[in-house]
N, C-alpha and C positions, 0 to 999 in steps of 0.2 A: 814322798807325799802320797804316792799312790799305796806304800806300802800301808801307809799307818789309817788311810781311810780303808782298805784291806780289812786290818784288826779292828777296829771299830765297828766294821759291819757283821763280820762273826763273832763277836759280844754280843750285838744286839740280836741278831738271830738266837743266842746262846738262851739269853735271857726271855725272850719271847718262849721260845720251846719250854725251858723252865717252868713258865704259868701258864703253858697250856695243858700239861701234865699236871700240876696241883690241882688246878680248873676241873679234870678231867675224872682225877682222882676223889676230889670231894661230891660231884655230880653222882657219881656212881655209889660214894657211900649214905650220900642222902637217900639215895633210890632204895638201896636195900634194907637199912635200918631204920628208915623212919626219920620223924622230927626228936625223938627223946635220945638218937646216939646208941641207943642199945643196940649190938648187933641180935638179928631173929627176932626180933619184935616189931617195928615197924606201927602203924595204923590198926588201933583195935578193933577199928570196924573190919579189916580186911582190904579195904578199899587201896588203890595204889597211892603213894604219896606223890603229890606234883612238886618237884623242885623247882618248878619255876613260878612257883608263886599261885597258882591260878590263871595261869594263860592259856591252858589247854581248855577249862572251862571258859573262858573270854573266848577263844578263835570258835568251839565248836559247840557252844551249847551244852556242855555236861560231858565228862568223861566217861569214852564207852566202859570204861575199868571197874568202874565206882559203882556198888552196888545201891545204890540209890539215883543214878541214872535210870532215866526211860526216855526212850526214844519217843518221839513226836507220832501222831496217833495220823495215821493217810487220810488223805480225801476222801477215797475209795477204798475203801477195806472188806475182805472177807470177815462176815459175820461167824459163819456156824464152818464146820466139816464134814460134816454128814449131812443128809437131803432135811426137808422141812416139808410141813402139812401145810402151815399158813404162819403168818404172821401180822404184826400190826406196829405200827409208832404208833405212841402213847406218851399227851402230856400226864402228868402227876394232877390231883384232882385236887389242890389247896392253893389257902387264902394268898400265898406268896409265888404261886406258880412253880416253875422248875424247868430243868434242861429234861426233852424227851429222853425215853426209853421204850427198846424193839423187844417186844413180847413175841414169842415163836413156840412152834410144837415142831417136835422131832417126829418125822415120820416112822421110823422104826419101831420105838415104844410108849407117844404120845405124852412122852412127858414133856413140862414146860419151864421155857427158860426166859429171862429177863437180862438183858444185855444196855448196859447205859452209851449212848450217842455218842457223848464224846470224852468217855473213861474207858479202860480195861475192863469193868466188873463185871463178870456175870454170875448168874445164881440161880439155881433151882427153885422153882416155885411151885413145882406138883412131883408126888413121886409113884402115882398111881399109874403101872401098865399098860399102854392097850396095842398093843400089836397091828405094826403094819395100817399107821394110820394116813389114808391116801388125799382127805383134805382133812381140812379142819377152821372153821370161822373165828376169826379172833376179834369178840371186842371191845372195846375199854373199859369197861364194866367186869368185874369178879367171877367172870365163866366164860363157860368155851362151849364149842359146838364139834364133833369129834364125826367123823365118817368114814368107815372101814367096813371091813369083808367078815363076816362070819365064817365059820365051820363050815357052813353049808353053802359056803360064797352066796348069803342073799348081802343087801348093802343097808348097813346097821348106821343109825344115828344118834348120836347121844349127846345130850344134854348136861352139862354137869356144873357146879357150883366150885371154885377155888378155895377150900378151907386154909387163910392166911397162919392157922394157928398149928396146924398138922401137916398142911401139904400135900392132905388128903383131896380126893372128890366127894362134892357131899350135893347133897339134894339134886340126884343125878333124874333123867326123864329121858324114856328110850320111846323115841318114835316110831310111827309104824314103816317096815321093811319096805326096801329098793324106794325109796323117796328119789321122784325125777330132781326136783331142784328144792333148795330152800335158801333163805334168809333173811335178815332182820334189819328188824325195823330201825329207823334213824334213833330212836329214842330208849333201843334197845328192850323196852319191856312184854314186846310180842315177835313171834316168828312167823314167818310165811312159808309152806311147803304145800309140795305139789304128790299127788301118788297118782298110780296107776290103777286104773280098773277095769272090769269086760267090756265097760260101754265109753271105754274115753278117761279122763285124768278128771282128779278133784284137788281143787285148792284151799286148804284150811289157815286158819290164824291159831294160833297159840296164846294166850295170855300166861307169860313166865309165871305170875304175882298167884292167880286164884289156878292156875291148871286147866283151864276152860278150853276148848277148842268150840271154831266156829267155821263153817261151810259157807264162801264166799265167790267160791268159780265153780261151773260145771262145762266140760270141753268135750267134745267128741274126738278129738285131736287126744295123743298120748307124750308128744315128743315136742316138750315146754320148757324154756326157762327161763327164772326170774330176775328181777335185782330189786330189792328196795333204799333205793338213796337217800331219796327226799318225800318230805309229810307229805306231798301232794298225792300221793299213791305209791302203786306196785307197779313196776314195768315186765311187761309179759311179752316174749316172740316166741318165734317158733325156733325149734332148734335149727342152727343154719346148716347149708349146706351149697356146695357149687351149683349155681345153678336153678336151685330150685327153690319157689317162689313163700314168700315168709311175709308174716306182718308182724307189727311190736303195736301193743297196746296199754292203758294206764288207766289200772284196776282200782278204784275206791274201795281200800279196807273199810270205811264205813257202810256204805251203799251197797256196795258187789258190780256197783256201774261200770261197765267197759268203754272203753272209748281208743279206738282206732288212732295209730299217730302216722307212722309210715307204713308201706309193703314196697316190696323189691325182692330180687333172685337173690339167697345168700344171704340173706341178712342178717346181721346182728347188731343189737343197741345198747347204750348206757344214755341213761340221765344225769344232770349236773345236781348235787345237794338241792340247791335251792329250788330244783322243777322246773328249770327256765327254759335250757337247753336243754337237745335231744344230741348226742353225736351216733352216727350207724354207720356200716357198711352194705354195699351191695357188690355180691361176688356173681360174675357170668365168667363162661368158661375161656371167654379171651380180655376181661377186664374186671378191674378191682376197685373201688372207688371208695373215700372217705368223706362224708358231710355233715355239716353241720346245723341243725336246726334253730332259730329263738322260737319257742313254742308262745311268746307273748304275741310278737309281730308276722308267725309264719315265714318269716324271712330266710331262706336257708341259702349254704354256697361251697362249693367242694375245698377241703383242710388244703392249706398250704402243701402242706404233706399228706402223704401214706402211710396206713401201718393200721393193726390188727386193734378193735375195741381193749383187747386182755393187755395189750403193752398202755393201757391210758390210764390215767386215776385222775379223779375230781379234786380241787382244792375248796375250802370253806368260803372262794369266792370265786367260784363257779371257770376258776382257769382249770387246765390241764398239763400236765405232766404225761411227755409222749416218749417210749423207745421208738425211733425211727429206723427200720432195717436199713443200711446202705451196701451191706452184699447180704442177699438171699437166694436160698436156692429154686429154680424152675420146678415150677409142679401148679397143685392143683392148691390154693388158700381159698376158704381155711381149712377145710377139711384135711391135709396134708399136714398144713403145722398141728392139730389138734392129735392125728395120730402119733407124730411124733418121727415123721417121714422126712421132713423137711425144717431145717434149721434158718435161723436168720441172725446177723450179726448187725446191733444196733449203738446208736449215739443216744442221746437224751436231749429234746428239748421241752421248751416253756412254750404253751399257746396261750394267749390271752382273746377270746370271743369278743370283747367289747372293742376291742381296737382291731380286730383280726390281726395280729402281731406273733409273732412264732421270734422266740428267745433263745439262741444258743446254750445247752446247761454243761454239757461233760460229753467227753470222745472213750465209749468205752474200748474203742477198736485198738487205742494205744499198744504199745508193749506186745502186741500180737496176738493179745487175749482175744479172745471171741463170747457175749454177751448175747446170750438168747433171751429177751428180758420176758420176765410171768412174774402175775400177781406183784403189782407194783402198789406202793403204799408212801404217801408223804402225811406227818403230822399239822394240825390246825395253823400250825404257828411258819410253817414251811421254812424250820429250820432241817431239815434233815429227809432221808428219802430211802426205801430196802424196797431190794426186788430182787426175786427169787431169779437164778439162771435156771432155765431148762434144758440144759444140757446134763448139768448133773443133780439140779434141785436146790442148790445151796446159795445161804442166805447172804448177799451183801449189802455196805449201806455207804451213801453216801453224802457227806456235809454238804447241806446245801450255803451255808454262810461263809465257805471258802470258796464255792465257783458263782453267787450273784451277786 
């Protein structure tokens, strides 16, 4: 009895081994010839053939083999490889709307690149020179504003138009040399700059449309600079520094009227779009502080958080998008971070002013990366968000509709 269950079970073992070897054999000739049998031919696209039907596309979203695979586009991604002047999210300006797209200028040769939010694409969109350009204003509108060093290293600004049909620069306007500060207007069709003179600084308007310039500040102060957010005016301070005593003011491009908002040691300001809100800092040499204004109610109160005006951007309803440093280095801010002496590694959050509410957004710190955040930019629609690191200049962005 024992024997003949013996032989029964080495038959069956016989026969198992048998089909696992045909099994094995056919597996592997699917693998290299293809669905048609022909040995060396295989899949005309190139692409691997899956023997199993389609399960590798089932378990992992698309075969890394298959040339028609792409991998899933990060939360976080590096934009550019090379440093950047400026840049901008940008909706599409039609009846049907559209997913944004990061307009950028390369600082080495000021050409310009357009990068879609949440595709692969990028594309050239100027192919005009300019060497070593150290900012540059970008904004939604079919021109740029370009600021670099001459021959002579005075500091050159230039004006120029996007020929969509050439790729050229056209109706270009070179303002006059070493410009303290400039920028533009919400509406885009005039600019605000500042120059230097024997007796103090002068501030003009620019009309893009007729060429016009007009004389709108006169300061005995040299050391100014601007922002223009919102149609309520121009916000003017002093340039900051540790220590020493500043005010921020809101200049009437109609009028020339000035009107006093803060002063404090170290100061620097931003305005919200709308003119509602004032946000500033005040630096002394053993504290830093960040506050918030309503400029309807006077009402002010110091930010949940910390961190530098340059790490904040406005949203089109009057919230903020903050880098908040959680390891920085000891020193002197902002004078320190401005040189370029002192680094800070930040997270990102949401502030909301009407509710004083502070939002968790993204932990840049992950993975051991280290995020110095500058010049931060989110689109109207606050699907999406690029800021530049200042450690090496380069351009990242990050979806905002995967982390709120």
């Amino acid at each position: 009895m024992k024997k003949r269950t013996r032989q029964i079970l080495i038959i069956t073992l016989g026969i198992v081994a048998i089909a696992v070897i045909t099994v094995s054999g056919l597996f592997l000739y699917s693998l290299f010839t293809g669905d048609n049998g022909t040995p060396g031919q295989g899949d005309p696209t190139g692409a691997r053939t899956d023997p199993f039907g389609g399960i590798i596309d089932t378990l992992f979203g698309g075969d890394p083999g298959d040339e028609e695979f792409v991998p899933p586009i990060p939360v976080l991604r590096q934009l550019t490889f090379e440093p950047t002047a400026g840049a901008r999210v940008i909706t599409p300006f039609t009846e049907e709307g559209g997913l944004p797209f990061v307009r950028y200028v390369a600082r080495s040769d000021g050409n310009i690149y357009e990068i879609e939010a949440f595709e692969r694409d990028q594309r050239r969109v100027s192919n005009t020179t300019i060497p070593s350009v150290y900012e540059a204003l970008v904004p939604e509108s079919n021109w740029m504003l370009y600021r670099f060093l001459s021959e002579t290293d005075s500091i050159e600004t230039l004006d120029a138009t996007i020929a969509t049909s050439t790729a050229e620069l056209e109706d270009t306007i070179f303002y006059p040399e070493n410009i303290l500060s400039i920028s533009v207007a919400p509406e885009e069709d005039r600019v605000f700059f500042l120059v230097a003179g024997n007796e103090g600084s002068s501030g003009y308007i620019l009309d893009r449309e007729s060429g016009e310039q007009e004389l709108v500040f006169e300061s005995e102060l040299t050391e100014w600079r601007s922002e223009w957010n919102s149609p309520l005016g121009i916000l003017l301070f002093n340039k900051p520094a540790e220590g020493i005593p500043g005010s921020a003011f809101l200049l009437s491009p109609n009028t020339g009227d000035l009107e006093e908002l803060v002063s404090g040691n170290g100061l620097t300001a931003s305005m919200s779009l709308s003119g509602r809100y004032l946000l500033y800092t005040i630096a002394s040499t053993d504290s830093f502080s960040l506050t918030i204004r309503d400029l309807e109610t006077r009402a002010e109160s110091l930010m949940p958080f910390t961190t530098l005006i340059e790490k904040c951007t406005w949203t089109e309803f009057d919230s903020l998008y903050c880098a908040i440093p959680v390891d920085a280095e000891g020193g002197s801010y902002p004078d320190g971070w401005y040189r370029g002496d002192l680094r800070t590694s930040d997270v990102l959050v949401l502030y909301l002013p009407e509710s004083d509410t502070e939002l968790f957004v993204y932990d840049l710190t992950t993975d051991g990366n280290t995020f110095d955040v500058d010049q931060i930019y989110v689109d109207p629609d606050e699907l999406y968000l690029v800021f530049r690191n200042k450690v090496d200049q380069v351009l990242w962005g990050l979806s905002l509709i995967d982390v709120l």
